[in-house]
KEKE-3310 file (N, C-alpha, C; in steps of 0.2 Angstrom, whole numbers, plus 5000, padded with zeros to 4 digits):
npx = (5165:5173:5162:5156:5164:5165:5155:5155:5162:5160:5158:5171:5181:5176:5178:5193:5197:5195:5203:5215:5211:5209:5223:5232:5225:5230:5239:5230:5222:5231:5241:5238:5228:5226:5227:5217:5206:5205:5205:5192:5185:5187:5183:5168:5164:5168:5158:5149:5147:5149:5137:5127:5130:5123:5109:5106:5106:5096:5085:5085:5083:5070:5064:5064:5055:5044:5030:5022:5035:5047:5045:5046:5059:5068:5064:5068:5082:5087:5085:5094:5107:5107:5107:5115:5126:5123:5123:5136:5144:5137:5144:5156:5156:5145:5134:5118:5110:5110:5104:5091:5095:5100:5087:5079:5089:5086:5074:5072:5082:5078:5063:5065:5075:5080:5064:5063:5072:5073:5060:5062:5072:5063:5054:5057:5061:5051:5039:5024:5020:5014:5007:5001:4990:4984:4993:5003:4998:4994:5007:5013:5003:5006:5021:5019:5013:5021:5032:5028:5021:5034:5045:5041:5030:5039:5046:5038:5037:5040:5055:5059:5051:5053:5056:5045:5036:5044:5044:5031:5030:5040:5027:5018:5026:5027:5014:5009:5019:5016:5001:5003:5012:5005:4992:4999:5003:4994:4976:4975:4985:4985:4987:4997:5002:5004:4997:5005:5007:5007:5021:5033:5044:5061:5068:5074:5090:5095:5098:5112:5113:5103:5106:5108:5097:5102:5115:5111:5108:5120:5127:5122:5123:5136:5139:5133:5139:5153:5149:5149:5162:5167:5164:5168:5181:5178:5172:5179:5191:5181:5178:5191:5192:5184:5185:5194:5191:5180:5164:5145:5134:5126:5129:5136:5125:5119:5129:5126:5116:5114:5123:5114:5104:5111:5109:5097:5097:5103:5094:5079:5083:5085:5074:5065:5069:5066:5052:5042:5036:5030:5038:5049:5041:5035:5050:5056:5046:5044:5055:5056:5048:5051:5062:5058:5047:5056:5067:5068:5059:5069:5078:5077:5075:5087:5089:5082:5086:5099:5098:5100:5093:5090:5090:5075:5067:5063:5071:5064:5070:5071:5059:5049:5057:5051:5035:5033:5039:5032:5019:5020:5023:5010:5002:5008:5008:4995:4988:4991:5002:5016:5028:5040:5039:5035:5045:5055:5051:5053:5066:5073:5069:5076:5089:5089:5086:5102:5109:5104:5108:5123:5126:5123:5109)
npy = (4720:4714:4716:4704:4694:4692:4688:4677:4668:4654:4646:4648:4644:4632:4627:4628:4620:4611:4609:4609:4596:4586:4586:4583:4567:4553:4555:4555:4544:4534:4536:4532:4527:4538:4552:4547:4547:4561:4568:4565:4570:4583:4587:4583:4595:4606:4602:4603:4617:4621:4617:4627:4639:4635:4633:4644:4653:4647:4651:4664:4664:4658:4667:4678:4672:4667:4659:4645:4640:4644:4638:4626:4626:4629:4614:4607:4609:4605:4592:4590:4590:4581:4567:4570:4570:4555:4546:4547:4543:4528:4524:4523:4515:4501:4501:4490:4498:4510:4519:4518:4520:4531:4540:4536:4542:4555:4557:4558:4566:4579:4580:4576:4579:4593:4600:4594:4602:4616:4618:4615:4625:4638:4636:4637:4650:4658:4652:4646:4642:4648:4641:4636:4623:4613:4613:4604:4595:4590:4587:4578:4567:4564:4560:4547:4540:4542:4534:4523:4515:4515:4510:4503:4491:4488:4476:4465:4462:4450:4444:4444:4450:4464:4476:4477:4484:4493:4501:4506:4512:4525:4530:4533:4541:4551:4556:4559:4568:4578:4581:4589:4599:4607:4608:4615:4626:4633:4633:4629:4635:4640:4632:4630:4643:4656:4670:4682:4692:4709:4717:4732:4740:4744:4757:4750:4751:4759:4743:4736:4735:4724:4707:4698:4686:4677:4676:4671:4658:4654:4652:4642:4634:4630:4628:4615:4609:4608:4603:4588:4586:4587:4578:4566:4564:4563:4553:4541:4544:4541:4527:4523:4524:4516:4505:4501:4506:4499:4506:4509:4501:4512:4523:4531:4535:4544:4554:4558:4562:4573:4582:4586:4592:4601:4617:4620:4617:4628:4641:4635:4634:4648:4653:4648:4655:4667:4667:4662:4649:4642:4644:4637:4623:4622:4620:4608:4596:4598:4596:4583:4577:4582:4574:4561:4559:4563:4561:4544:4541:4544:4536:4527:4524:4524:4512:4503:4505:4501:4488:4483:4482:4493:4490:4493:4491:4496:4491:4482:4486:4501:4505:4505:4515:4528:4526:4528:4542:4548:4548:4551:4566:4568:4570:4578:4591:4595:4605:4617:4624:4625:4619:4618:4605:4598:4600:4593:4581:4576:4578:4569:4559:4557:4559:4545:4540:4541:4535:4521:4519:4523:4507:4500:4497)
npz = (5258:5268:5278:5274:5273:5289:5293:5287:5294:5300:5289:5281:5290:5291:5279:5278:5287:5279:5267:5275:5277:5265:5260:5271:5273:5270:5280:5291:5292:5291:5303:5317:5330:5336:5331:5324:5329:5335:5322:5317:5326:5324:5312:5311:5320:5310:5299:5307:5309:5295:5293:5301:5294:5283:5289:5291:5278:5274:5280:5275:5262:5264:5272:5261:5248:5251:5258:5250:5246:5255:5268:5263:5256:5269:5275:5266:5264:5277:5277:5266:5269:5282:5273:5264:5271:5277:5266:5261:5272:5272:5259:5263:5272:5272:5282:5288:5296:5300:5295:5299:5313:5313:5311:5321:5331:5329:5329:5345:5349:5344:5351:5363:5368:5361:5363:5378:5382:5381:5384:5400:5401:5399:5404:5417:5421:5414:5418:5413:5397:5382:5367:5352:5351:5342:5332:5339:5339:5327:5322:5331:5329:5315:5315:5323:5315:5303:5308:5312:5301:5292:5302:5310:5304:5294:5299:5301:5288:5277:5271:5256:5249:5253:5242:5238:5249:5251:5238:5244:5253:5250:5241:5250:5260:5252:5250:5262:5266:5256:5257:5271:5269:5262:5272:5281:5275:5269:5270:5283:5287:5302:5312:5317:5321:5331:5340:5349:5361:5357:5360:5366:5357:5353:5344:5328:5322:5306:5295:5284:5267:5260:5255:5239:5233:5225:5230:5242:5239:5230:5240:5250:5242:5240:5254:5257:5246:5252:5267:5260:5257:5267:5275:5267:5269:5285:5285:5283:5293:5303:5300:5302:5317:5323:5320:5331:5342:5354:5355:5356:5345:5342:5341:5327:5320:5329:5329:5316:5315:5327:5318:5310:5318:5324:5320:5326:5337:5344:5341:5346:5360:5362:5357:5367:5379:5376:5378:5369:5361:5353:5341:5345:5348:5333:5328:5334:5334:5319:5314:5319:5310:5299:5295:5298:5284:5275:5273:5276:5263:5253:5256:5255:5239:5237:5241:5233:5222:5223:5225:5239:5254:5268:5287:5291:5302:5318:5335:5348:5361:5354:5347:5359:5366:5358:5355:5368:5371:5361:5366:5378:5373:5367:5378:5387:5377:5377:5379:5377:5382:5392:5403:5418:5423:5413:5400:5410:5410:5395:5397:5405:5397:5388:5394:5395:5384:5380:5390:5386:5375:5378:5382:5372:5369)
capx = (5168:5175:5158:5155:5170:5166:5148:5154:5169:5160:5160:5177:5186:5175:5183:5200:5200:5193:5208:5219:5210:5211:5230:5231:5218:5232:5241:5224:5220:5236:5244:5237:5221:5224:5225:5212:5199:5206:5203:5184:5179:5186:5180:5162:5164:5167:5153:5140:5151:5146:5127:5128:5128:5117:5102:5106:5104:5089:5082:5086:5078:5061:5062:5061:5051:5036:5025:5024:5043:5050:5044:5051:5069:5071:5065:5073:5089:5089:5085:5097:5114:5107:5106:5123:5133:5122:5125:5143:5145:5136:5146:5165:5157:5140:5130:5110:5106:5114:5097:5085:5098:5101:5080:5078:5092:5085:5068:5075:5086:5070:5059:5064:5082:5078:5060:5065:5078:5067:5054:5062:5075:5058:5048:5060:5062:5044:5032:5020:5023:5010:5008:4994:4990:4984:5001:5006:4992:4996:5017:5012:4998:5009:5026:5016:5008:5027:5036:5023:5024:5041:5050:5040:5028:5044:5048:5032:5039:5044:5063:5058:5045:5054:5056:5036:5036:5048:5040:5022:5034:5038:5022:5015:5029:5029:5009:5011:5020:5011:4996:5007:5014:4997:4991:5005:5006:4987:4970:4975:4990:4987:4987:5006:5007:5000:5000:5008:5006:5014:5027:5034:5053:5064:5066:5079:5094:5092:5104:5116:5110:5100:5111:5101:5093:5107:5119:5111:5109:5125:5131:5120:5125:5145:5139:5130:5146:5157:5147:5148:5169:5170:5159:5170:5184:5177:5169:5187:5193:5176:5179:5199:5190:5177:5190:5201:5187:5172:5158:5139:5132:5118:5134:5136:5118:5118:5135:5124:5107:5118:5125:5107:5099:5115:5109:5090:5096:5102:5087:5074:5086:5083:5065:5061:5071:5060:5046:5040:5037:5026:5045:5053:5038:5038:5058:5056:5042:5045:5064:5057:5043:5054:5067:5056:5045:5057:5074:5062:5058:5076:5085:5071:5074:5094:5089:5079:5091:5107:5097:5102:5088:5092:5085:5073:5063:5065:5074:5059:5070:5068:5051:5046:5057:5047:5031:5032:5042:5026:5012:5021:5021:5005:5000:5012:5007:4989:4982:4993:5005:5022:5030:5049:5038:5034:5050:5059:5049:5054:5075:5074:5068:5082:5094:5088:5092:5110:5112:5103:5116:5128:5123:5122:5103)
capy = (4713:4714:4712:4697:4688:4693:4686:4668:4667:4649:4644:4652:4639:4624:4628:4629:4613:4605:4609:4605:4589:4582:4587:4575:4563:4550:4554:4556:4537:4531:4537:4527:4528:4543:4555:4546:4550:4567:4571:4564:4577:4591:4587:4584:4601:4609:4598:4608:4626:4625:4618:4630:4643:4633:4635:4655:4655:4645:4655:4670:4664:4657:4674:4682:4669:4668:4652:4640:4639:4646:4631:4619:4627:4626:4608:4603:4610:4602:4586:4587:4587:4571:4563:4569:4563:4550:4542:4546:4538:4521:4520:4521:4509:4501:4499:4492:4499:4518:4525:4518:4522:4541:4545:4536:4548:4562:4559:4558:4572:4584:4580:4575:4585:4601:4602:4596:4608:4621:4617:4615:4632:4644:4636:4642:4658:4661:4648:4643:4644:4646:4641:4634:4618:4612:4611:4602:4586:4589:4584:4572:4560:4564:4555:4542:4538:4541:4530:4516:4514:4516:4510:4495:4487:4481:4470:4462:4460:4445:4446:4442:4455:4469:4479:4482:4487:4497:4506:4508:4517:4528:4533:4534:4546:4557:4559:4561:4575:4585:4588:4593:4605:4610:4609:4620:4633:4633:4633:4628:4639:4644:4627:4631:4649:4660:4678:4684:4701:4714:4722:4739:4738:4750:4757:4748:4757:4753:4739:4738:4734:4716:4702:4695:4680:4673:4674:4667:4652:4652:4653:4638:4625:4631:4625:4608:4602:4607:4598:4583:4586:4588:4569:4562:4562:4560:4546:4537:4543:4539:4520:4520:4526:4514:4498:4499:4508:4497:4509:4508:4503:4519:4530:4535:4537:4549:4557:4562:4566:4578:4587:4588:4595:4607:4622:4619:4619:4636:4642:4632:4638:4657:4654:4646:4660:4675:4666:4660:4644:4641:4644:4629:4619:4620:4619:4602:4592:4600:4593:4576:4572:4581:4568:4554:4558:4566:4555:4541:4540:4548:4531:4520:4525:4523:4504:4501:4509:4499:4484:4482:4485:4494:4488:4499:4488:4496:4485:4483:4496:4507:4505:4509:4522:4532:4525:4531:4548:4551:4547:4558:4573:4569:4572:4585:4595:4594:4609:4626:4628:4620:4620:4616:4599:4593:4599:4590:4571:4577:4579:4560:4553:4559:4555:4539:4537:4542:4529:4516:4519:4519:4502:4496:4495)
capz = (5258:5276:5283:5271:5277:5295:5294:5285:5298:5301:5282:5279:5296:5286:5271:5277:5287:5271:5264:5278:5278:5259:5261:5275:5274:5271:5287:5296:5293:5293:5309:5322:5332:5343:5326:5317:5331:5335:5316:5317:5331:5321:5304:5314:5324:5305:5298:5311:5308:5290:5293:5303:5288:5278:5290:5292:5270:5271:5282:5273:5257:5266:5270:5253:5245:5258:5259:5251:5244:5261:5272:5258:5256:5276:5277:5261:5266:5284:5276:5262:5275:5284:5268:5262:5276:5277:5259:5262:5278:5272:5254:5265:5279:5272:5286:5285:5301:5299:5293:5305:5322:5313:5310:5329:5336:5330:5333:5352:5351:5342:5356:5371:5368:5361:5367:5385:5387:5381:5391:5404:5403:5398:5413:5425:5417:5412:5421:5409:5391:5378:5360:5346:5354:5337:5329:5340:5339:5318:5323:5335:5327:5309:5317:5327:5308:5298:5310:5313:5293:5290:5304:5313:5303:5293:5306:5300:5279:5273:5266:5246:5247:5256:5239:5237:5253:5249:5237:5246:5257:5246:5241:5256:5262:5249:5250:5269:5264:5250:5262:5277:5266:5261:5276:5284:5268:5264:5273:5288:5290:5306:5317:5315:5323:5339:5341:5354:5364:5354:5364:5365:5356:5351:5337:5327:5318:5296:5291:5278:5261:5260:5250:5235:5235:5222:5236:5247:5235:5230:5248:5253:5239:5243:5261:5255:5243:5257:5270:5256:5254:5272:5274:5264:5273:5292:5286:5281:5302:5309:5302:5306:5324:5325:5319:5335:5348:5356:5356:5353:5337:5339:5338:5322:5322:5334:5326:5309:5320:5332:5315:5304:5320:5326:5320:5328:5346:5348:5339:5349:5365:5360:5356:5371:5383:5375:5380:5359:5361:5349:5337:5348:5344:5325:5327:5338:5331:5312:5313:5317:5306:5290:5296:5294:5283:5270:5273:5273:5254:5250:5258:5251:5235:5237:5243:5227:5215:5223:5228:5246:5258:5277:5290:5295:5308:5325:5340:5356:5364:5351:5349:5367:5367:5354:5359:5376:5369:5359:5371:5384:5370:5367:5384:5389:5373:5373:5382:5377:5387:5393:5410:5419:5425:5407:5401:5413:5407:5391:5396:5407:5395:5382:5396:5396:5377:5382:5394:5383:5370:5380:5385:5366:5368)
cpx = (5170:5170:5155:5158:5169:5160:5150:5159:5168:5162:5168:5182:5184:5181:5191:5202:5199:5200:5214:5218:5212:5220:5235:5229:5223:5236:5236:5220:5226:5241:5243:5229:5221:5224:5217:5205:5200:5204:5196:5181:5180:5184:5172:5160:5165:5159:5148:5143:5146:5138:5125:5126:5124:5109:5101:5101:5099:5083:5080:5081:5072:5059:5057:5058:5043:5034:5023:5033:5048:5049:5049:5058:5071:5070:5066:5080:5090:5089:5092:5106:5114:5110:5111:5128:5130:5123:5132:5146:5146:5141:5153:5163:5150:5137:5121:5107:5107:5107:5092:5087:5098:5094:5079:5083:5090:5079:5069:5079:5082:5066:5063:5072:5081:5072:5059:5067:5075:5062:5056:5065:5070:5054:5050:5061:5053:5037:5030:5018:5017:5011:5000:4995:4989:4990:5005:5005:4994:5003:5015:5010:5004:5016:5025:5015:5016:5031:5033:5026:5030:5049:5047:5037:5034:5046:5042:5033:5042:5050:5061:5053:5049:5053:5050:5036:5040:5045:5032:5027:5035:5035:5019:5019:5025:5021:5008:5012:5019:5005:4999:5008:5007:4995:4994:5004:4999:4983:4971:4982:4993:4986:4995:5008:5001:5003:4999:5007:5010:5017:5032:5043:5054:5066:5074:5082:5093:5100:5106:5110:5109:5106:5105:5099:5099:5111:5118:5109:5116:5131:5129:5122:5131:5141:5138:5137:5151:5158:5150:5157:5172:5169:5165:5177:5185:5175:5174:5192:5189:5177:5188:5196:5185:5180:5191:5196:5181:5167:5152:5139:5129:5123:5137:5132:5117:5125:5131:5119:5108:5120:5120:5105:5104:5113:5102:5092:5096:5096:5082:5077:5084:5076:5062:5062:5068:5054:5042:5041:5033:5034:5046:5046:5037:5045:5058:5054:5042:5050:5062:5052:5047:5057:5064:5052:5047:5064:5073:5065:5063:5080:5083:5073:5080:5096:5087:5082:5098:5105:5098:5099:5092:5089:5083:5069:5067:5068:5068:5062:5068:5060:5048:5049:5052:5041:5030:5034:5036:5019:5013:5020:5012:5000:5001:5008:4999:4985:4986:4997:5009:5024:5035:5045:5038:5042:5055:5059:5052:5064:5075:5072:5074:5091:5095:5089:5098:5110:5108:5109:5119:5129:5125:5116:5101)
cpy = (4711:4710:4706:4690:4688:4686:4677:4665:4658:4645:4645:4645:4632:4622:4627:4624:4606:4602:4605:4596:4582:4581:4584:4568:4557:4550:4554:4548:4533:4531:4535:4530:4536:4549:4553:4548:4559:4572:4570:4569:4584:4591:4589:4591:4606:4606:4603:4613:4628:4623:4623:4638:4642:4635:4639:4655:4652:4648:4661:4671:4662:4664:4678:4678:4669:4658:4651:4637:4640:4639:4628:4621:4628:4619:4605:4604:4606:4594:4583:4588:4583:4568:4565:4566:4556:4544:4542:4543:4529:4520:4519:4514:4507:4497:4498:4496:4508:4521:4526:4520:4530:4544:4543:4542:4555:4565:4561:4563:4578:4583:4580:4580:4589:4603:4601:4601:4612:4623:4619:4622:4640:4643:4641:4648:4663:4658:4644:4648:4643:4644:4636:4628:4612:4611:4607:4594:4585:4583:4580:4566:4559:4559:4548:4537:4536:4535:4524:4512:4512:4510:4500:4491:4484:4475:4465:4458:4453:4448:4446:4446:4464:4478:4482:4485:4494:4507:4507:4512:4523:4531:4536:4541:4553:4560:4562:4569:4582:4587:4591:4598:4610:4614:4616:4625:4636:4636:4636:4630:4640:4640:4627:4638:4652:4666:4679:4692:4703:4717:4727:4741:4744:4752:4754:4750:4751:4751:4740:4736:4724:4713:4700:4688:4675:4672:4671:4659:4650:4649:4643:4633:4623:4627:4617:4606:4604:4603:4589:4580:4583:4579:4563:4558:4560:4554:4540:4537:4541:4530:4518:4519:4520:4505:4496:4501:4502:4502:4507:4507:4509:4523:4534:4537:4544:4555:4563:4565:4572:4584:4588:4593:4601:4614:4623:4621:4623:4639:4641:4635:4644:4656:4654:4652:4666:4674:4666:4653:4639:4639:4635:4623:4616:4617:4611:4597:4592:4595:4584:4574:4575:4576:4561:4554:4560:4560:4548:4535:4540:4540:4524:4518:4521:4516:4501:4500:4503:4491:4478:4484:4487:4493:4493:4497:4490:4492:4487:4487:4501:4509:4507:4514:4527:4531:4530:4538:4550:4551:4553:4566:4574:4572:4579:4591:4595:4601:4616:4627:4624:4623:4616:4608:4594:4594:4594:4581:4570:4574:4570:4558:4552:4557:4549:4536:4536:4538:4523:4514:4517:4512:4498:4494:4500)
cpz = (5264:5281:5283:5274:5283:5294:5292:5287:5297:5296:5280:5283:5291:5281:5272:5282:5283:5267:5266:5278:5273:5259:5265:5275:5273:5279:5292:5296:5293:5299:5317:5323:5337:5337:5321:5323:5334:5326:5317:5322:5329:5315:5306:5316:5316:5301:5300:5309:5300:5289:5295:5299:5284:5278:5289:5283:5270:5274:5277:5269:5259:5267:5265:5251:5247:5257:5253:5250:5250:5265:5268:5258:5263:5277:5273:5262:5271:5281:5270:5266:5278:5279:5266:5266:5275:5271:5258:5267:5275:5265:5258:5269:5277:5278:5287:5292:5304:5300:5298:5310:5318:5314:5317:5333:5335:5328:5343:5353:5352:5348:5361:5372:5369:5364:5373:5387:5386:5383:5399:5408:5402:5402:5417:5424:5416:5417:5412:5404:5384:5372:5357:5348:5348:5333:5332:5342:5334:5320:5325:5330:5319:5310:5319:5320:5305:5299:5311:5304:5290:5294:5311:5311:5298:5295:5303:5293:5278:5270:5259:5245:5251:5250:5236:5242:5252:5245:5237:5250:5254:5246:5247:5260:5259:5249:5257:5268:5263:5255:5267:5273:5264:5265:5281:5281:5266:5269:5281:5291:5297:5313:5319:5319:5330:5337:5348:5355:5362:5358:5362:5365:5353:5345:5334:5322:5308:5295:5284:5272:5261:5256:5247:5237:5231:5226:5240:5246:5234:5236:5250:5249:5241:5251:5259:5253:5248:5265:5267:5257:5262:5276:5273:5269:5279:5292:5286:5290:5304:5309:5303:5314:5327:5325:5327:5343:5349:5359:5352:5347:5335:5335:5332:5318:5323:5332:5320:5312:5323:5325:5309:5310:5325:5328:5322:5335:5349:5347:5343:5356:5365:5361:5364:5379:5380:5372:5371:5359:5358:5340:5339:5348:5338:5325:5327:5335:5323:5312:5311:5311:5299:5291:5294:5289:5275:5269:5271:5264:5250:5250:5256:5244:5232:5237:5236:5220:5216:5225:5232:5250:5265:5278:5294:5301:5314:5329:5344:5357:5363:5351:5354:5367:5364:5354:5364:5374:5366:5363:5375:5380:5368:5374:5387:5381:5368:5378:5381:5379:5391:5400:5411:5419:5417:5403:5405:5411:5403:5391:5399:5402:5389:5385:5397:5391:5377:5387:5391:5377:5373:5382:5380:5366:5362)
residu = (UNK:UNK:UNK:UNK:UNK:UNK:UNK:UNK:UNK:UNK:UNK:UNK:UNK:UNK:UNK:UNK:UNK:UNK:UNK:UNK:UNK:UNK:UNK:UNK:UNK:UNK:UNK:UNK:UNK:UNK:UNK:UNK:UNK:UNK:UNK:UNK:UNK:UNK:UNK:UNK:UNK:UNK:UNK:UNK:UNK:UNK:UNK:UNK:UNK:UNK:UNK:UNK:UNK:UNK:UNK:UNK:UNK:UNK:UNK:UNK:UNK:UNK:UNK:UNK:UNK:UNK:UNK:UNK:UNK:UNK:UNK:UNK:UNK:UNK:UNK:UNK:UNK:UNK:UNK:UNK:UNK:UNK:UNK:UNK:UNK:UNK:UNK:UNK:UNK:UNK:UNK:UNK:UNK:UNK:UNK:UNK:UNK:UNK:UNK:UNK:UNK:UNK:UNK:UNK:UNK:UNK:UNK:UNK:UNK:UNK:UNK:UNK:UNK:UNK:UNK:UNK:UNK:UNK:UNK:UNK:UNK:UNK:UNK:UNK:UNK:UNK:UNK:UNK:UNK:UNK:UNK:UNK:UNK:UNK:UNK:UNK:UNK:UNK:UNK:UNK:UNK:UNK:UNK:UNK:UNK:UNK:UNK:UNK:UNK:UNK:UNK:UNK:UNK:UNK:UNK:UNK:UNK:UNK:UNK:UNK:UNK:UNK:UNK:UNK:UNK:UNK:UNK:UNK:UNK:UNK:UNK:UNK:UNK:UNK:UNK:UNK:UNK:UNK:UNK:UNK:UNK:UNK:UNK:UNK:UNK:UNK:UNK:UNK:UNK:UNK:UNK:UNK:UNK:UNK:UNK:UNK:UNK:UNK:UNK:UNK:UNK:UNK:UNK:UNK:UNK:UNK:UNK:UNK:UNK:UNK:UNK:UNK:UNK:UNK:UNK:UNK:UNK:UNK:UNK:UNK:UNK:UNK:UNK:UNK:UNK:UNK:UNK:UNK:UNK:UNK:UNK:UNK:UNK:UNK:UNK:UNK:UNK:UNK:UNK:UNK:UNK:UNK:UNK:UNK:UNK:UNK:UNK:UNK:UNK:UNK:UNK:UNK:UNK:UNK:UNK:UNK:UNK:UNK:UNK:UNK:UNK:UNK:UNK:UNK:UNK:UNK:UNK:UNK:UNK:UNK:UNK:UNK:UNK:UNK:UNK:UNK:UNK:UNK:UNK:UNK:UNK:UNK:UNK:UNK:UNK:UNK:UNK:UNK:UNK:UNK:UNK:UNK:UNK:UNK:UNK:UNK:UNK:UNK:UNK:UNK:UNK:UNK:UNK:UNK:UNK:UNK:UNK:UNK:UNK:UNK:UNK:UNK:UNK:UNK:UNK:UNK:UNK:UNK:UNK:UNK:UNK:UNK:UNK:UNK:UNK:UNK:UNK:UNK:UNK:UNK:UNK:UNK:UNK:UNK:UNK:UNK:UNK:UNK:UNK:UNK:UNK:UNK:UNK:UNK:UNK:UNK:UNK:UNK:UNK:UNK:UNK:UNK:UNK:UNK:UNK:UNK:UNK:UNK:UNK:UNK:UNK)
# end
């Protein structure tokens, strides 16, 4: 029991600022603006703590389950914390342009973020870094396609019609999908992995006794509705926070993007530091296309049902960024093998997201 408690320290601090939080939450919106944004950085900082644990369980289960349901319960988990804060966000504060700045930040994060700096901290460390070159032309052309569809040909829609489009959206996502997952789980399994030179490890001592697979179900929901508890109430400081501060519109964007894709960075960091860089490719390009091509249909759905469409038409900036963000991964990630130089395009161009925000672009 000891070691149970030690192991979900993370979940456990969630948990006990959830508490603190509901028990407050009037003083935490009513007491001026220098609590009400000191509350929103520690709710968020809880926020990832318990994604945090979420990922560990989904992990655990793709474990045990194998392919094809393994893939699914890591990129339905990852996607179903977006889309709780994010449906919790817009009902305190509705906003039409929430959904499209959160899947742009964290296609921008996913690539040129996590696979810059990973690129960039395994070059210097290793040089040149291999992996299935194939997997990562699949990710590439599969985003370039998801976001085109989804996120600029609106720009194009008639307002009085936007609700077919709507659901051709939809549709289109969710078949998108079903091959990827096919593709990924099936036939063509192995555009997605590399085998790497076995290496000569030590032998490692036998671990306690596994936890069942219902635990690590029951563990993951407990994070999910806690994630959800914990939303409820940031979202209530983030707009006392956001009344009385002039910052970016992206910013709450990049708020949700930053705590969906949390538990990816360390991950993808480790991967790419013991030289696995084929991991920090799925992690990186995986993250973005579930993001758009699974949140997507999810917020489409929510537009259709409450009959208030988001605006998902990219802004020009937007659009060049992720444009140029893709051509360069295409470029950079077409022949095997990664290096600090192509990391490095990868990281300017992600600090150049961060000085466009800043900006209000």
């Amino acid at each position: 029991m000891q070691a149970v408690l030690k192991q979900e320290a993370l979940l456990l601090l969630a948990l006990a600022i959830a508490i603190a939080a509901y028990g407050a939450a009037g003083r935490l919106t009513g007491s001026g603006l220098d609590i009400a944004v000191a509350a929103t950085v520690v709710l968020v900082m809880a926020i990832i703590c318990a994604s945090q644990r979420v990922a560990f369980h989904a992990e655990q289960l793709a474990h045990r389950l194998g392919d094809p349901y393994g893939t699914m319960v890591l990129t339905l988990s990852a996607v179903l914390v977006e889309v709780v804060v994010l449906g919790i966000v817009i009902s305190h504060e509705p906003s039409p342009t929430l959904v499209r700045d959160t899947i742009y930040a964290a296609v921008m994060l996913d690539i040129n973020g996590i696979l810059g700096l990973a690129a960039l901290m395994g070059g210097l460390k290793h040089g040149e870094q291999a992996y299935n070159d194939d997997s990562a032309r699949t990710y590439t052309v599969m985003i370039l396609t998801a976001m085109a569809i989804s996120m600029i040909v609106p720009e194009f829609i008639p307002r009085d019609r936007w609700h077919l489009y709507s659901g051709f959206t939809i549709f289109v996502m969710v078949m998108l999908y079903a091959v990827f997952l096919r593709m990924q789980t099936g036939p063509h399994s192995y555009f997605f992995s590399y085998s790497y030179p076995e290496k000569r490890r030590r032998p490692v001592a036998p671990q306690g006794r596994k936890r069942s697979t219902g635990f690590s179900v029951a563990l993951l929901i407990a994070g999910v509705v806690l994630i959800g508890a914990l939303s409820e109430v940031m979202a209530s400081t983030l707009n006392v926070s956001l009344e009385h501060v002039a910052v970016p519109a992206v910013l709450p964007g990049i708020v949700v993007a930053l705590i969906s894709a949390s538990p990816e960075i360390l991950t993808a960091l480790r991967a790419a530091l013991a030289n696995r860089m084929q991991s920090v490719v799925n992690i990186a390009l995986g993250a973005s296309l579930s993001t758009v091509i699974l949140t997507v249909p999810i917020m489409e759905a929510l537009a259709l049902y409450t009959g208030q469409p988001f605006e998902m038409a990219m802004t020009p900036v937007q659009t060049m960024m992720v444009l140029v963000t893709l051509v360069v991964t295409a470029i950079n990630l077409n022949d095997g093998q990664t290096n600090a130089i192509e990391g490095m395009t990868h990281f300017a161009l992600f600090a150049t997201f961060l000085m466009l925000s800043a900006l209000g672009l």
